[in-house]
N, C-alpha and C positions, 0 to 999 in steps of 0.2 A: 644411557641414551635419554634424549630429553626430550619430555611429553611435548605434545604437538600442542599449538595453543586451542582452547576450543571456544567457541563465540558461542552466548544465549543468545538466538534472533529471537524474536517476537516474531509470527506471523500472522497477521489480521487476514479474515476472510473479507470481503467486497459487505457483508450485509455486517460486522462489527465497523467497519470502518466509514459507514454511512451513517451509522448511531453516531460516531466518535465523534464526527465534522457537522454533525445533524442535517443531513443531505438524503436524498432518496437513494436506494441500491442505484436503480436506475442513472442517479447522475456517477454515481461514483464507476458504472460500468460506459458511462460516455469518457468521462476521463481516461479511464485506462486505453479504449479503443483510440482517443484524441491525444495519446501521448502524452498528458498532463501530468498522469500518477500512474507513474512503474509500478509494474505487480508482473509477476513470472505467475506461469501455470503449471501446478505443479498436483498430478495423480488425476487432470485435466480439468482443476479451479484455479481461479487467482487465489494468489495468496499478497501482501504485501505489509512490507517493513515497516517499522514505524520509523525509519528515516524516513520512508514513502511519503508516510503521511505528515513528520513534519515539514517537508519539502511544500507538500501542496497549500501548506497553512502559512508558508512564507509566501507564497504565491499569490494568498488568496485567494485560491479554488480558481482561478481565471486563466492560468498558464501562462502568466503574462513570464 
């Protein structure tokens, strides 16, 4: 039988991923609430991928 494939995610907390973009927690939990940068809650924090966060640096932090 053939192993299942298994994926490394990264998962960034809201205050790693405010360092990463060098933004306040605070924007980076506007984002999430403003739909700009996905992040699932998970054990009831954000957690988010670093697709997340390259998504949002294509974006320019502006959700355009």
């Amino acid at each position: 039988m053939a192993e299942p494939e298994t994926t490394n995610w990264k998962l960034y907390t809201p205050g790693e991923v405010a360092k990463i973009l060098k933004v306040t927690r605070r924007t980076v939990y506007r984002w999430i609430e403003a739909g700009i940068l996905e992040a699932a809650r998970i054990d009831g924090v954000y957690r988010i991928t670093e697709e997340g966060i390259n998504n949002i640096l294509k974006k320019g932090g502006k959700g355009k």
